[in-house]
VOSEVEX-523264 format. One record per residue (C-alpha): residue in three letters; z, x, y. Coordinates in steps of 0.1 Angstrom, whole numbers, padded with zeros to 4 digits, always signed. Example, Ala and Ser with C-alpha at 12.3 -4.5 7.8 and 13.67 -1.06 7.14 Angstrom:
2
ALA+0078+0123-0045/SER+0071+0137-0011/
This chain:
243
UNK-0824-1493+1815/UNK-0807-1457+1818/UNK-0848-1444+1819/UNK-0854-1467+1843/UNK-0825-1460+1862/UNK-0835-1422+1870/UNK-0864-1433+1887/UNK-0847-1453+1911/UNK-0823-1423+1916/UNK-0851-1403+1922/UNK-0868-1426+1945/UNK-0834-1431+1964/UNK-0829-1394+1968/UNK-0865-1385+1981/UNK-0857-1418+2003/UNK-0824-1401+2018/UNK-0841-1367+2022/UNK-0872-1380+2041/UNK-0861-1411+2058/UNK-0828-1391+2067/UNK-0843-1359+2084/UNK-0835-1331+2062/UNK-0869-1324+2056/UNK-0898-1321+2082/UNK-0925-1347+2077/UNK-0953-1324+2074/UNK-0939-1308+2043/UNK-0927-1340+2025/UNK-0938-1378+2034/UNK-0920-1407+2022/UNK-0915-1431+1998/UNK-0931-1455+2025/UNK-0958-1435+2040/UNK-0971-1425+2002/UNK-0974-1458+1990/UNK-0993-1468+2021/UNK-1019-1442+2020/UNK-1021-1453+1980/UNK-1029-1486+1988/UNK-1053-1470+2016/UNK-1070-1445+1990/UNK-1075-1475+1964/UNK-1092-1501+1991/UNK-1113-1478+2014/UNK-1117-1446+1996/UNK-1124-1461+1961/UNK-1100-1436+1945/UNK-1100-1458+1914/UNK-1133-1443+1906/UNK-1115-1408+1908/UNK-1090-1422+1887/UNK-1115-1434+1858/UNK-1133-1399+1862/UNK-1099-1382+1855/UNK-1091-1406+1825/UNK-1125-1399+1812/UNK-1128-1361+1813/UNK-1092-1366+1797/UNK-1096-1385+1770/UNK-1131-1370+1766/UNK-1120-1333+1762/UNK-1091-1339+1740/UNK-1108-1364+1715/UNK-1134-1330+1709/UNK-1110-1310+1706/UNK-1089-1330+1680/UNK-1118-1335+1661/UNK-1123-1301+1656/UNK-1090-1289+1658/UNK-1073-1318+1631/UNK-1095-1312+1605/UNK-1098-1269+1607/UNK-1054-1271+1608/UNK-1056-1296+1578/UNK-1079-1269+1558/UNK-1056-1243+1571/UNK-1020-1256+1559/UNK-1036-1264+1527/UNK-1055-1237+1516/UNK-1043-1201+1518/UNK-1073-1183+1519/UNK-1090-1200+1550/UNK-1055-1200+1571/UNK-1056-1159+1565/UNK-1094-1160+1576/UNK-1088-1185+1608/UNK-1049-1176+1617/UNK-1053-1144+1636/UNK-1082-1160+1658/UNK-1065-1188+1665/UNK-1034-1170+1673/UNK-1048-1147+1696/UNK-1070-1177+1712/UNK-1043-1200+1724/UNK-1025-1173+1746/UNK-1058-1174+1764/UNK-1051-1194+1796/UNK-1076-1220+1799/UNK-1081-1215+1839/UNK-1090-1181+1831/UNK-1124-1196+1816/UNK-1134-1219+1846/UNK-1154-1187+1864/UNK-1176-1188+1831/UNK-1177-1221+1825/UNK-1190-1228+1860/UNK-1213-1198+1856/UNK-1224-1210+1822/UNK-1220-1249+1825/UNK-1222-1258+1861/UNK-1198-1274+1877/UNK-1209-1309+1859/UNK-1188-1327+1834/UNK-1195-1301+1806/UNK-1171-1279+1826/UNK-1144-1300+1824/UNK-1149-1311+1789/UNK-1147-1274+1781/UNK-1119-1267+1798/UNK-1098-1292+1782/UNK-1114-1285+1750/UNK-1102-1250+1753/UNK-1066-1254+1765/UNK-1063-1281+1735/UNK-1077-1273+1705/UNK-1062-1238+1696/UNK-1033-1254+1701/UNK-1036-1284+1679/UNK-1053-1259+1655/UNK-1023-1241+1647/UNK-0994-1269+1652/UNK-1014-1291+1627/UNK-1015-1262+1601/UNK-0981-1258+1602/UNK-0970-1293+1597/UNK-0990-1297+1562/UNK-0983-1259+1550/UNK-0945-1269+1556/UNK-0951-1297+1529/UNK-0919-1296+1503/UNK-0928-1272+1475/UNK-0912-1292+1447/UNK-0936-1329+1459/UNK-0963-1305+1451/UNK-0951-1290+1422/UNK-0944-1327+1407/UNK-0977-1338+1414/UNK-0996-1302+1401/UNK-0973-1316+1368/UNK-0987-1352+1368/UNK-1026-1340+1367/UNK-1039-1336+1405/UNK-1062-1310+1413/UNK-1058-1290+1448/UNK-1083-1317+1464/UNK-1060-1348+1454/UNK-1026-1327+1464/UNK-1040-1327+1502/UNK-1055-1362+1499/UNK-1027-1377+1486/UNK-0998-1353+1488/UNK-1004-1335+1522/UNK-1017-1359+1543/UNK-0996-1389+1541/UNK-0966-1367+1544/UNK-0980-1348+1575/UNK-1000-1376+1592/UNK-0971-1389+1616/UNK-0962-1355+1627/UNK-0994-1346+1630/UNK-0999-1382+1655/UNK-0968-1366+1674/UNK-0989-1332+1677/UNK-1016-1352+1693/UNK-0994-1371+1716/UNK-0975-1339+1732/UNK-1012-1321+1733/UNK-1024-1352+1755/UNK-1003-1346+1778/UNK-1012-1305+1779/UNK-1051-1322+1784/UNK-1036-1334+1820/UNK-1027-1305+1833/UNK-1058-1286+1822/UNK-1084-1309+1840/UNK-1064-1311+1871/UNK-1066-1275+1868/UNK-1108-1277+1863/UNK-1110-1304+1890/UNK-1092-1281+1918/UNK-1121-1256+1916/UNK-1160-1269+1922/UNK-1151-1305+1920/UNK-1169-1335+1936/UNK-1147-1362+1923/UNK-1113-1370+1902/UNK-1077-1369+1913/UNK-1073-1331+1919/UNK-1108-1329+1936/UNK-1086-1356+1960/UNK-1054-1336+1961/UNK-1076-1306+1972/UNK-1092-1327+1999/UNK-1058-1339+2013/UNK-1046-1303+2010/UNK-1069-1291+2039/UNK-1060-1323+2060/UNK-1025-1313+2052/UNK-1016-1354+2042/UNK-0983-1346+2017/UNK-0987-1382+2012/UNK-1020-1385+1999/UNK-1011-1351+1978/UNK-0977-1371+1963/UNK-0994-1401+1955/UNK-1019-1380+1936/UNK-0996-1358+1915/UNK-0971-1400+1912/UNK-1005-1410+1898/UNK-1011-1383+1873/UNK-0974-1393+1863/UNK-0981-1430+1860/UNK-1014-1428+1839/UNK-0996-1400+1819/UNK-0967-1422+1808/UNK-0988-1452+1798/UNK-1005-1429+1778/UNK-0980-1416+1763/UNK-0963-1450+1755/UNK-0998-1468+1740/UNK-0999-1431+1719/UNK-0962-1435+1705/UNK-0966-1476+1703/UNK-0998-1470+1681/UNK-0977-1441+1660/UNK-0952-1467+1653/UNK-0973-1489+1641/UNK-0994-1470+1618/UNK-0967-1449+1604/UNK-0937-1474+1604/UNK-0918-1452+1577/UNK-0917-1422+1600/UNK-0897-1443+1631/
């Protein structure tokens, strides 16, 4: 209830500003207006097919780059040798801003799906690259010890040492990345786009419609939450001990 309770703050107080005059129209709509042109955008502009466009290149990008990225951090907390091999790359990768890439990308990829795929791949996976590694090469010292003492070889220590301990944070790693994901394909979407939410945020930028803009960037919000919520229920359930 207190959650809930900012939100209705918030809405009251961008209410008060709007419906009260402190702030011109043109700059800010509100609450009223927004959620009338939202309605309008979903029933005669079919915006939900920008929506499903946005929610794919999301969940597309990031599920490539965790597959990649998950298994390469797993190799590199566990194994010395390939972290000092990888580490300095992957360092010096994930300072690289992922809109720095879309000129090449468009040159190299078009301005198709690929593009945005990459993008998100990009501003993900470096990062999931090193947070996973550091969350099974932090793996207590004297649980590995114990079980080097009991028999296991280096392969069974990561299979059944490493991983169990590291799995929920590494499903919390995930879960925070997700939401970088969002911000990188609104990002690709704003340059050489034909459809998704910021190809519509864009468009209602050179009408100069805050509202359409607001409901946009509340949408982005909305979707982001539920994601996040399904991503923590789902953590919950598979790692109960860890909650």
């Amino acid at each position: 209830m207190l959650g809930a309770g900012f939100f209705v703050l918030f809405f009251v107080a961008w209410a008060a500003v709007t419906f009260g005059g402190m702030v011109d129209a043109m700059f800010l709509k509100d609450p009223l207006y927004t959620l009338r042109t939202g309605v309008s955008l979903f029933r005669e502009f079919g915006f939900v097919k920008d929506v499903g466009i946005t929610v794919f290149r999301v969940v597309g990008g990031f599920i490539l780059a965790a597959i990649v990225a998950v298994p390469l951090g797993i190799l590199m907390g566990a194994f010395k040798p390939i972290e000092a091999f990888f580490e300095p790359f992957v360092s010096f990768a994930r300072y690289l801003p992922a809109s720095a890439f879309i000129p090449l990308l468009i040159l190299w990829a078009g301005i198709g799906e690929k593009q945005k795929l990459a993008v998100i791949f990009i501003g993900s996976v470096f990062q999931v690259i090193l947070m996973v590694a550091i969350i099974v090469g932090s793996t207590r010292r004297d649980v590995i010890e114990a079980a080097y003492t009991l028999g296991a070889d280096s392969h069974a220590i990561v299979r059944r040492v490493m991983l169990p301990g590291a799995a929920p944070q590494i499903a919390e790693t995930l879960r925070l990345v997700l939401g970088w994901a969002w911000t990188y394909v609104i990002v690709a979407e704003l340059v050489g786009a034909e459809s998704g939410i910021g190809h519509m945020i864009m468009d209602s930028q050179r009408l100069l419609d805050t509202g359409q803009m607001i409901f946009g960037i509340l949408c982005i919000g909305v979707i982001g939450l539920i994601s996040d919520l399904i991503f923590k229920w789902a953590n919950q359930r598979l790692y109960p001990w860890a909650f």
